[in-house]
Every structure is written in structure tokens, then in C-alpha cells.
C-alpha positions as a Python dict, from the first residue, in 0.01 Angstrom:
ca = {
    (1, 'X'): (0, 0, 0),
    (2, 'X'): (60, -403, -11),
    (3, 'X'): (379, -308, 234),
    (4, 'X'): (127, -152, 513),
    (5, 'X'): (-132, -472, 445),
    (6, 'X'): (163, -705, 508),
    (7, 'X'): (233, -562, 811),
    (8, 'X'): (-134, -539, 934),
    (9, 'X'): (-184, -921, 807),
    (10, 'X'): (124, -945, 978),
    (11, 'X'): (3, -814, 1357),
    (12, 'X'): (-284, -994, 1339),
    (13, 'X'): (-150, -1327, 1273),
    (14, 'X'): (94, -1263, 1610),
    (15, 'X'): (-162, -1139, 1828),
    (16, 'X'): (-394, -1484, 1736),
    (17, 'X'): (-92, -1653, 1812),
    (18, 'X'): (26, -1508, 2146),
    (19, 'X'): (-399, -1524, 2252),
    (20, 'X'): (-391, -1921, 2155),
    (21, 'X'): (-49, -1991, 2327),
    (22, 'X'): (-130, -1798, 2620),
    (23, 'X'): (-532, -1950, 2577),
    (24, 'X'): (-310, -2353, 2578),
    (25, 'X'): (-100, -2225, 2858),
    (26, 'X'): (-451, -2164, 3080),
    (27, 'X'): (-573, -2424, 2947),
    (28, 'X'): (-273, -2669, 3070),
    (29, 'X'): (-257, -2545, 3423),
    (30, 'X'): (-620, -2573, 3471),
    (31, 'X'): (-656, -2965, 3346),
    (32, 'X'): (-608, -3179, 3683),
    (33, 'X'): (-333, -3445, 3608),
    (34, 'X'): (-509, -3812, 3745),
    (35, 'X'): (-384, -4153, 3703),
    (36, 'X'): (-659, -4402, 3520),
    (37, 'X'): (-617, -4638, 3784),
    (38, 'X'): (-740, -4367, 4060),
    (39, 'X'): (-1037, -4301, 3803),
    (40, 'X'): (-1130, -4609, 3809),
    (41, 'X'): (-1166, -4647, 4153),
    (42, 'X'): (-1344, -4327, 4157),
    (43, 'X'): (-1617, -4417, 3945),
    (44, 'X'): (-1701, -4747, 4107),
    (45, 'X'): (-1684, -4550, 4462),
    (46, 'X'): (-1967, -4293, 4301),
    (47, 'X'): (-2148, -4566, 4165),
    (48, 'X'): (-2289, -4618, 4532),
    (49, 'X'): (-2299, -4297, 4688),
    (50, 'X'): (-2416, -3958, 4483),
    (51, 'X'): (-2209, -3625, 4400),
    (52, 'X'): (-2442, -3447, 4630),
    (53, 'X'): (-2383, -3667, 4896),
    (54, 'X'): (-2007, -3683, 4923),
    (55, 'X'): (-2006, -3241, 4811),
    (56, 'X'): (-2296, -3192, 5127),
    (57, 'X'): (-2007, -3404, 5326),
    (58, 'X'): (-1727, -3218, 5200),
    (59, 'X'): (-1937, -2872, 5315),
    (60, 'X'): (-2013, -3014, 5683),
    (61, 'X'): (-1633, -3063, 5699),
    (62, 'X'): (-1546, -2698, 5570),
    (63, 'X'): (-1728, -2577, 5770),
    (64, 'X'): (-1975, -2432, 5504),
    (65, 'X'): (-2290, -2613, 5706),
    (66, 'X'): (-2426, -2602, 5905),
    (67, 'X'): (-2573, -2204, 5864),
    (68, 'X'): (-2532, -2186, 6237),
    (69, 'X'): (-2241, -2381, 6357),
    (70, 'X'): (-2121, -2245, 6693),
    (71, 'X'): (-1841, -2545, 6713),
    (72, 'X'): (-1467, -2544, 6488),
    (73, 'X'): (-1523, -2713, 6161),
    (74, 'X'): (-1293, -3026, 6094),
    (75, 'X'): (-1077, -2884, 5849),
    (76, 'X'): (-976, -2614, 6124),
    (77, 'X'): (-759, -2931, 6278),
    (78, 'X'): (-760, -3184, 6047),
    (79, 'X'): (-605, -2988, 5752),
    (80, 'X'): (-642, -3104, 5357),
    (81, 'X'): (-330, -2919, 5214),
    (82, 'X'): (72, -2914, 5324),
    (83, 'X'): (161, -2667, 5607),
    (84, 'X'): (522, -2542, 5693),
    (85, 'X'): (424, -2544, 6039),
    (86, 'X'): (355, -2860, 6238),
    (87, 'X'): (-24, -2905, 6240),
    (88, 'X'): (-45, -3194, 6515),
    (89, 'X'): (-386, -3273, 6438),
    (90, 'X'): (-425, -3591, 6222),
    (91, 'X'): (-482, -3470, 5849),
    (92, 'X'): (-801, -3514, 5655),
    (93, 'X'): (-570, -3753, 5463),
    (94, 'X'): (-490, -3965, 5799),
    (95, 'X'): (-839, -3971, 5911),
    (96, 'X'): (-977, -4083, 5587),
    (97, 'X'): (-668, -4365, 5539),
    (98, 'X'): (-770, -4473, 5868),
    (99, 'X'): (-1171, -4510, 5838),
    (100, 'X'): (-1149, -4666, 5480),
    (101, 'X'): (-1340, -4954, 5444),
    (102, 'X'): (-1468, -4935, 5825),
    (103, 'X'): (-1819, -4916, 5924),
    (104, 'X'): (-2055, -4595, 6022),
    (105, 'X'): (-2060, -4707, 6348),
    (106, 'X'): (-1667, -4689, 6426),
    (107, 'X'): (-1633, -4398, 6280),
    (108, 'X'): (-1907, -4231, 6476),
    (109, 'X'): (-1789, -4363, 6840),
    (110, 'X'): (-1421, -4253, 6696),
    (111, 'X'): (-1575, -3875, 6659),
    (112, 'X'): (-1845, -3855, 6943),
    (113, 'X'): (-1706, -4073, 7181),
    (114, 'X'): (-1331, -4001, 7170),
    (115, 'X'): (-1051, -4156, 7348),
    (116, 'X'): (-779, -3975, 7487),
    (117, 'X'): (-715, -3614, 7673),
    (118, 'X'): (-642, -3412, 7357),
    (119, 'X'): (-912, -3582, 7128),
    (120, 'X'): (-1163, -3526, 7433),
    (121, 'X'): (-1121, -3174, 7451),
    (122, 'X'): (-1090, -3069, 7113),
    (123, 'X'): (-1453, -3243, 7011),
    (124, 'X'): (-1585, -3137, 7363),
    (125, 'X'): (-1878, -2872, 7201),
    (126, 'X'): (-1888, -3083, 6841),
    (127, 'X'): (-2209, -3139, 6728),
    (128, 'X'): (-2344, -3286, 6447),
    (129, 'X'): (-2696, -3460, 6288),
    (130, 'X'): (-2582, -3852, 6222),
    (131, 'X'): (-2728, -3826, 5864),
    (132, 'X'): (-2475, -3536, 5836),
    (133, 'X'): (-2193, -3731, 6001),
    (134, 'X'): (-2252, -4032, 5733),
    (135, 'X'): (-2196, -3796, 5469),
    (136, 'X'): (-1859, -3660, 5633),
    (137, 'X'): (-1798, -4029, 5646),
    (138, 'X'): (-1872, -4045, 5228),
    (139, 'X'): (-1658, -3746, 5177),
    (140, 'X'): (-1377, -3881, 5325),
    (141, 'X'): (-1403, -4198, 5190),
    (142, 'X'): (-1393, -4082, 4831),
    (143, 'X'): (-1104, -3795, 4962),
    (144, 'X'): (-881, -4139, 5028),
    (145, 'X'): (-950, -4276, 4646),
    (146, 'X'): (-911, -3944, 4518),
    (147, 'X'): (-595, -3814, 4716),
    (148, 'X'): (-599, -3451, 4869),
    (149, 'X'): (-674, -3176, 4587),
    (150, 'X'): (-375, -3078, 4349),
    (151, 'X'): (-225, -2751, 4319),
    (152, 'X'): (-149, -2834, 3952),
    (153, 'X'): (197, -2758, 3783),
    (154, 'X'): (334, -2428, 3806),
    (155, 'X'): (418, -2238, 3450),
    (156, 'X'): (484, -1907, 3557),
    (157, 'X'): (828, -1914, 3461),
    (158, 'X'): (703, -2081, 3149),
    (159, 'X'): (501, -1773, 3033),
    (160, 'X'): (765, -1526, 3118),
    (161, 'X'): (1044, -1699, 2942),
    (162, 'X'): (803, -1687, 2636),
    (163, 'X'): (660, -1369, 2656),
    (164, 'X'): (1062, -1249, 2662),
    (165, 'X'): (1128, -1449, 2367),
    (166, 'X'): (809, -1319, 2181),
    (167, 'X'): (967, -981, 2276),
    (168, 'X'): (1289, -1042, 2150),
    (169, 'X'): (1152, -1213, 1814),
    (170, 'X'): (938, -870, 1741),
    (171, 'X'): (1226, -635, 1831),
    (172, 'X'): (1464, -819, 1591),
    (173, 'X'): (1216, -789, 1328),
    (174, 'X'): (1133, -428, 1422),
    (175, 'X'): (1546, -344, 1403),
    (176, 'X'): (1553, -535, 1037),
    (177, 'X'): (1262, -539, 874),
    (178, 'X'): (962, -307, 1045),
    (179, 'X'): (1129, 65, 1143),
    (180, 'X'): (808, 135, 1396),
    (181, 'X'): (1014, 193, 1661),
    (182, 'X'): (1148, 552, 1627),
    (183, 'X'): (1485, 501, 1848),
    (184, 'X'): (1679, 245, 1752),
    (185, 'X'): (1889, 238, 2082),
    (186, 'X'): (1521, 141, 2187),
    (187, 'X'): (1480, -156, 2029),
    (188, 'X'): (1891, -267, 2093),
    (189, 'X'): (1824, -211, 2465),
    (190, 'X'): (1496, -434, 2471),
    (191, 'X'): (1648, -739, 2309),
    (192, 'X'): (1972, -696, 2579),
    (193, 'X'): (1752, -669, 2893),
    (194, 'X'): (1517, -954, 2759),
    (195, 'X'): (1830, -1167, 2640),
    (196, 'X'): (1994, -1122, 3002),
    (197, 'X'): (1645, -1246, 3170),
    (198, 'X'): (1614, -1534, 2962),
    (199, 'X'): (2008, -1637, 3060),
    (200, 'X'): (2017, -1553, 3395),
    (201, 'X'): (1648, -1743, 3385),
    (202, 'X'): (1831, -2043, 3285),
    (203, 'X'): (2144, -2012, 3469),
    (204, 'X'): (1962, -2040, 3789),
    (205, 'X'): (1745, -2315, 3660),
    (206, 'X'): (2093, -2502, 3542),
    (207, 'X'): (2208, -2418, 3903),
    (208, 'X'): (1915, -2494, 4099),
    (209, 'X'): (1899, -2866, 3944),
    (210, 'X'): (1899, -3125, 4175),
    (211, 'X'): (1891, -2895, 4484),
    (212, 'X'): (1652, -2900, 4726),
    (213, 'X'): (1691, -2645, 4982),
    (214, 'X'): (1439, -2591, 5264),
    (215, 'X'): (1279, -2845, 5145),
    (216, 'X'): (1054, -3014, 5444),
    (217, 'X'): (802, -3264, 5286),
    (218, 'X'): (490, -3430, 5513),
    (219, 'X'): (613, -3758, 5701),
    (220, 'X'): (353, -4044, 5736),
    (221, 'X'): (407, -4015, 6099),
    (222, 'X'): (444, -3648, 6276),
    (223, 'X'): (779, -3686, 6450),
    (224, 'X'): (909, -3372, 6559),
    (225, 'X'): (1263, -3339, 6646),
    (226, 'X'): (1212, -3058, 6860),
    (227, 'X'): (1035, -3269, 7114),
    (228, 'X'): (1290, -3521, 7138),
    (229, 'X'): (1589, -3377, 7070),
    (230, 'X'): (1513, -3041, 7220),
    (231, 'X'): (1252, -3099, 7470),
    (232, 'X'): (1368, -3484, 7576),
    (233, 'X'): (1728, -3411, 7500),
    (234, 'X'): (1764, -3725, 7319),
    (235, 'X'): (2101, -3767, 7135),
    (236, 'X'): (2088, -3762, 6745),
    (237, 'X'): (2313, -4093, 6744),
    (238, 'X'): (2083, -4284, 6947),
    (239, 'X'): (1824, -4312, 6674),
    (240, 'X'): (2044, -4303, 6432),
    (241, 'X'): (2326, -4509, 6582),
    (242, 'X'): (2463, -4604, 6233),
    (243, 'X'): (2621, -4249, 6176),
    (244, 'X'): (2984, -4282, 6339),
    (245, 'X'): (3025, -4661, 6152),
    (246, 'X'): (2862, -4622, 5776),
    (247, 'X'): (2797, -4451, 5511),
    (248, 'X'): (2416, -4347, 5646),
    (249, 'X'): (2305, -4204, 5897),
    (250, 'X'): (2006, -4448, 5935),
    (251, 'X'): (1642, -4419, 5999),
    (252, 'X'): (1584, -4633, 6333),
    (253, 'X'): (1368, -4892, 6339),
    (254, 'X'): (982, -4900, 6521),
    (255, 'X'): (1148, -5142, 6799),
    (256, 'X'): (1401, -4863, 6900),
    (257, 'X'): (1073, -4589, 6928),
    (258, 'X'): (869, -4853, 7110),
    (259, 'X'): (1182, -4854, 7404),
    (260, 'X'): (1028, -4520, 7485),
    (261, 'X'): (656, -4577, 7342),
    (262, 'X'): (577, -4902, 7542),
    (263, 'X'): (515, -4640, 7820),
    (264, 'X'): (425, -4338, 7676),
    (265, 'X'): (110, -4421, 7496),
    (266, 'X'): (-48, -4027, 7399),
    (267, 'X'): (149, -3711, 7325),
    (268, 'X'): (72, -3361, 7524),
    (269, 'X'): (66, -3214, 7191),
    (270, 'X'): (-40, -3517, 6922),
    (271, 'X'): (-271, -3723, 7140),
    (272, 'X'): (-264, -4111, 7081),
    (273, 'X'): (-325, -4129, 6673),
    (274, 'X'): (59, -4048, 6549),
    (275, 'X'): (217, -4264, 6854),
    (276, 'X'): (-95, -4557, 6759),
    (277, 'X'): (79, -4543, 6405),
    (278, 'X'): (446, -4636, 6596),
    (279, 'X'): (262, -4888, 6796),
    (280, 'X'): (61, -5039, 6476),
    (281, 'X'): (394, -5052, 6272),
    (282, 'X'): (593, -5246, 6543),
    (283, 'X'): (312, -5474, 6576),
    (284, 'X'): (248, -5588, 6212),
    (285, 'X'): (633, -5524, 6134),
    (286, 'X'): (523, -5314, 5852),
    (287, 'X'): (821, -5068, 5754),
    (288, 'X'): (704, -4698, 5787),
    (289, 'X'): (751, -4484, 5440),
    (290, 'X'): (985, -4201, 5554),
    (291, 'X'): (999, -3968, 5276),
    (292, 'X'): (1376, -3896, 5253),
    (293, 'X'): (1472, -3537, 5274),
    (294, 'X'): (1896, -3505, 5146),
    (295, 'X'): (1942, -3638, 4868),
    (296, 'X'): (2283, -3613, 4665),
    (297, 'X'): (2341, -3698, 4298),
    (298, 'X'): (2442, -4071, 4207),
    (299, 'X'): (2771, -3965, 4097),
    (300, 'X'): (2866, -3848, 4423),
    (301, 'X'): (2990, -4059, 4741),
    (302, 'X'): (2931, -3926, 5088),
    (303, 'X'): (3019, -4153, 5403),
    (304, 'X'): (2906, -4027, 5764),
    (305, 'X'): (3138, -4270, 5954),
    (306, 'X'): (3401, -4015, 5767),
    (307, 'X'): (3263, -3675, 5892),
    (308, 'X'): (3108, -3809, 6185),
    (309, 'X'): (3285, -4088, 6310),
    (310, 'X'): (3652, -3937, 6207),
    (311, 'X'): (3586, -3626, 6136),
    (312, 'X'): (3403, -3521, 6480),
    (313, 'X'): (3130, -3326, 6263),
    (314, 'X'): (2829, -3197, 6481),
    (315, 'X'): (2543, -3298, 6329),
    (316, 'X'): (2417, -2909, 6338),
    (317, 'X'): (2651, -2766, 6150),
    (318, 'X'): (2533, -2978, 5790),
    (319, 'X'): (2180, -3011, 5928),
    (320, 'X'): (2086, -2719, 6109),
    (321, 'X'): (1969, -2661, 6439),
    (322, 'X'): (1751, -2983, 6395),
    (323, 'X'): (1634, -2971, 6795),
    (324, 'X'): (1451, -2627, 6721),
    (325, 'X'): (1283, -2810, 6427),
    (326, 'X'): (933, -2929, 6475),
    (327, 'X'): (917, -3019, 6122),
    (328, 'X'): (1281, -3140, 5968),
    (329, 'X'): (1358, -2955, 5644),
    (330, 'X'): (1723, -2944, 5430),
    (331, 'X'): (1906, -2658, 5583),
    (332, 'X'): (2176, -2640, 5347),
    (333, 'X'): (2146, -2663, 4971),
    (334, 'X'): (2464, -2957, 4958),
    (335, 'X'): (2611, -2786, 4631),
    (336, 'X'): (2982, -2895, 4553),
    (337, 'X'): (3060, -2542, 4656),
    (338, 'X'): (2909, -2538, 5022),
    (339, 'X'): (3111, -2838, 5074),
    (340, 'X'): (3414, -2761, 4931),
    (341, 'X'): (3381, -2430, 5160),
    (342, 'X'): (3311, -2608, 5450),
    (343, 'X'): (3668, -2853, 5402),
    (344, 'X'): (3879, -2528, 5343),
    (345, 'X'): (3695, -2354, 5642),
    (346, 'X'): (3701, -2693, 5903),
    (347, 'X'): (3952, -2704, 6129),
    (348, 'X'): (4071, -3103, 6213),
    (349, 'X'): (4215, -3220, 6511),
    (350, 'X'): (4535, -3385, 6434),
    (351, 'X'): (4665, -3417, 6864),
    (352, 'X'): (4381, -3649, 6985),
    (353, 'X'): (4261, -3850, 6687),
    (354, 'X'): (4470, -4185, 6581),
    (355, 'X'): (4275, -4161, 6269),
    (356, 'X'): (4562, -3930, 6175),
    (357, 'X'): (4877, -4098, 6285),
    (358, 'X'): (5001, -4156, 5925),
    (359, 'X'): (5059, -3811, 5834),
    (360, 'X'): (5355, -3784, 5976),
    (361, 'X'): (5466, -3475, 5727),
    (362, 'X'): (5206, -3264, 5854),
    (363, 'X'): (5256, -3334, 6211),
    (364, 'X'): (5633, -3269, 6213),
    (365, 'X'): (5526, -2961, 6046),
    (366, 'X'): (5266, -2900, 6372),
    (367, 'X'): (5569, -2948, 6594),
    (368, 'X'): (5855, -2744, 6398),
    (369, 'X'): (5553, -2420, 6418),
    (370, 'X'): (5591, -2456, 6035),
    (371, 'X'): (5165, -2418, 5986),
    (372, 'X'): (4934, -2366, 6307),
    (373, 'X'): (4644, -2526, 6171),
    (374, 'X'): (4511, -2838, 5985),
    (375, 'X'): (4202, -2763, 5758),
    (376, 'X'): (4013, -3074, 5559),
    (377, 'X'): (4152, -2916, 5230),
    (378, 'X'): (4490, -2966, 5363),
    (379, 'X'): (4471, -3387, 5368),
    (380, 'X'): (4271, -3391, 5033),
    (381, 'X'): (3908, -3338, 5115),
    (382, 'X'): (3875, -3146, 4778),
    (383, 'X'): (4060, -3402, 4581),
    (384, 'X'): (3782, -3503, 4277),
    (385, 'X'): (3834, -3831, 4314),
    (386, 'X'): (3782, -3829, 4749),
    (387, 'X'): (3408, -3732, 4618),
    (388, 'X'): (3391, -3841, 4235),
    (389, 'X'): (3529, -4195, 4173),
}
């Protein structure tokens, strides 16, 4: 009798505690994460302009009014959230960076009166009530205080990984203490299959760390690489003309764009506002925050004058087929195995390159038909220490 009470007292307690953990777990991944300082700025923005206000903005530029809108609404073009495709409209984001802390009136002429082909006939059948247009104008003022909204932190994995080891935890009781399960190959088999989740859940965590593959974040200017390097044909070393002599590539600097952009003042696909951004950074000499996409551990050393320069490396073959790519994104997931892959699979060029004069073992070796071929493995490209010093 107390045996079967313990056990009920028993289920209860775990199902109040899977209910609160999963309850904390909703909870936690509801709760938008905010810095003070952004609060702050919040609340004195509010102070002069009503919730209803800024929300009756925020539904104009939805879309949600008015009732019978027969134009696009903004956030058709002028998106709030990322996009893997290139959206060339300005973002909501842009717009409201832009028109922060500028009058009514500029902002109005800016939306009514618009300069520029592509601007002109993408606002060609907008309408809209100025009273309405001022409260656009709050909402996106408080959208540049506020940021864009947050997706908030995934946990999915979270849950699983603890659900499994809830499952485990009951089985092993079940197997030693509880005997509810009839078959005990039953309760064996659920505590292997969970275990192996759980592992191979961590294993690819463990492998994953540090890796960013596809990865293709938003740029504060919308430079596509298809346009100039497909469309224009412009060579990748141009722009970055440090790659054959140092260890990075380089990002080039606003003077080098403004060689082509003193002329060509508004994009067939962009209009004037990402080019104005080239132009407004050249003027002011204000660096441009490039988000950088390949990144590699601090512990290892990677030189481009030695794969470029030296090593003849096309550009493609570590970074894709980058002229294709309206928005650049990490092709390959730079793990010590892709590269140490690519050296045994990379043929070099011993005939025409002085670079490899000294090894005069391997050429005799070339010339006595002793070995046909000269891989990157071959002069020490997966030594530790060529990488790992």
C-alpha cells in the first residue's frame, strides 16, 4: 500500500516538474532581451508622442490601414526583418536611420516628391492623408531607438536534449527501481536510442563551434557582387588589391568606389539611396561598418599573399562563385579538414613559379619521371606548425 502511494507521490512530483521546466522554458523564449540604455531612450521618445500614435503608424506602414488601400504598403519594399535574397529597397531600418531627428517636412517631400527613376516609379500611385504620414514618421522614429523586432533565442534543441534526459532518468529508474514497463529489452532500448541523440546532439554542437557556413549577414550598404563582378566584370583584386601581397584580402576603401561612383550617381536596380551612402562616406571620411563574413579561430594563421599571390588560388574555389552572388555568404565551412583536403587535392605549379626554385629535391624528382605531380601536402602545407605556431 505505502509502495503504490510512493510511486503515485512519486508521478506527480515529475509531472509538476516537467510542466514548470517546460512552463520557464516558454517563459524564457517569450521575454524580449533589451539593453537599459535602449529603454531609456524609449521612454523619453514616448514621453512626447502616444502608443496609439506610433502603433496607428506602424499599421499605415503594414499595410493594415487604410481599409481600402489600392497602392503597395511600405513594408512590401522597405522590409523590417533579414531576407536571404537581395531586397534592393532601402530597409525600414535605413529609412528610419536616415529621417531621425529630421523634420516632417523632409520626410514628406522625401516620400511624395521623390528623386530619382526607381524611387519615382515605385511611389507613382502612393497615397496617403499627411496626419497619417506624420504618424509613419513617429513609427519609424521610435523603430530606430528600438531596433527592428527580435526573433528571440532559439531553445529548441534545449527542450529536446531535456526531454531525452528526462526520458533516460525515468527509464533507469523504471529498469531499477519501478518494474512498470513489462519488457525489459523496452526500457534498455529507450535509454540507447535517447543516449545516442543526446551524443550525436553534442557531437555536432562540439563540431559545429566556431563555423559559420552559409552564413550571409545584412551589410550597411547593399553591394552586390553579382553586379560588379558578374554584370561589370570587375576583377576581385581590384577592390581588394591587398590579396596577392598580405595576409588580407582587404575591404577597399570609399575613394576606390567613388573612381566608378563620381559618375554613376543611381543604380538600375537600387536607385540613388545605397550609392548616396558611398558618396556620404567618402565625403565625411567616415569608415563604413562592413560586417565581416570568414572568420577563423585566433589560433590559426592564414596569409592570402600565400594562396593567392604564390599559390595562384582562384578566388572561387575558397569563396564560391562570388559573381553569381547578389548577397555574399561563406561558401565553405573553413574546418581544418576542408583545408587539409584541399592541400592534398591542389595541384602546384613547380615549371613557371620562382617561388619554388629551392626545392631542388622535388624538381630533380619532376625531371628523373620519379612523381608526375606536386600537391600542397607534398611541400608541407599540412605541417601543424605551417597553420598552428
Amino acid at each position: 500500500m505505502r509502495k503504490s502511494y510512493l510511486l503515485r507521490h512519486f508521478f506527480l512530483r515529475l509531472k509538476a516538474f516537467i510542466f514548470l521546466l517546460l512552463l520557464s522554458l516558454l517563459i524564457f523564449n517569450t521575454i524580449p532581451l533589451s539593453a537599459s540604455s535602449v529603454e531609456d531612450e524609449t521612454d523619453e521618445f514616448t514621453e512626447d508622442h502616444s502608443h496609439g500614435d506610433i502603433q496607428r503608424g506602424e499599421r499605415f506602414f503594414k499595410g493594415l490601414l487604410p481599409t481600402d488601400r489600392k497602392f503597395e504598403s511600405c513594408v512590401s519594399c522597405h522590409i523590417l526583418t533579414h531576407s536571404d535574397t537581395l531586397n534592393w529597397n532601402p530597409s525600414a531600418m535605413d529609412i528610419a536611420q536616415k529621417f531621425k531627428g529630421k523634420d516632417f517636412a523632409e520626410f514628406q517631400s522625401a516620400v511624395m516628391q521623390p528623386n530619382g527613376k526607381k524611387m519615382e516609379a515605385s511611389h507613382k500611385d502612393f497615397k496617403i492623408e499627411e496626419e497619417d504620414l506624420k504618424k509613419v514618421k513617429l513609427y519609424l522614429d521610435d523603430l530606430a531607438v528600438t531596433g527592428p523586432p527580435s526573433t528571440g533565442p532559439t531553445i529548441n534543441q534545449i527542450v529536446i536534449f531535456l526531454l531525452l534526459g528526462l526520458l533516460m532518468t525515468f527509464a533507469l529508474l523504471d529498469l531499477i527501481f519501478f518494474h512498470k514497463i513489462k519488457y525489459r529489452f523496452v526500457t534498455v532500448l529507450i535509454l540507447i536510442v535517447a543516449l545516442v541523440v543526446q551524443v550525436k546532439m553534442v557531437a555536432d554542437a562540439a563540431i559545429n563551434l566556431g563555423r559559420s557556413q552559409n552564413y550571409a549577414p545584412d551589410q550597411p550598404i547593399k553591394f552586390s557582387h553579382k553586379v560588379h563582378a558578374g554584370d561589370n566584370q570587375i576583377d576581385c583584386k581590384y577592390c581588394h588589391h591587398t590579396a596577392e601581397f598580405g595576409k588580407s584580402a582587404g575591404i577597399p576603401a570609399m575613394e576606390l568606389c567613388m573612381n566608378c561612383h563620381v559618375l554613376v550617381r543611381e543604380g538600375a536596380n537600387s536607385g540613388k539611396f545605397e550609392i548616396a551612402k558611398v558618396i556620404d562616406a567618402n565625403e565625411t571620411k567616415k569608415p563604413v561598418e562592413w560586417v565581416r563574413l570568414h572568420n577563423l579561430p585566433d589560433h590559426v594563421f592564414f596569409s592570402h599573399a600565400q594562396h593567392v599571390g604564390v599559390g595562384k588560388v582562384d578566388c572561387k574555389q575558397c569563396h564560391g562563385a562570388v559573381e553569381e552572388m547578389d548577397i555574399m555568404k561563406q561558401t565553405s565551412d573553413l574546418s581544418m579538414g576542408w583545408c587539409i583536403n584541399c592541400h592534398r587535392d591542389t595541384k602546384v605549379n613547380f615549371k613557371d613559379n620562382a617561388y619554388y626554385d629551392n626545392y631542388m629535391k622535388l624538381h630533380d624528382e619532376l625531371k628523373g619521371g620519379g612523381i608526375d605531380t606536386i600537391r600542397a601536402v607534398n611541400i608541407g602545407a599540412n605541417d601543424c606548425m605551417r597553420c598552428h605556431y
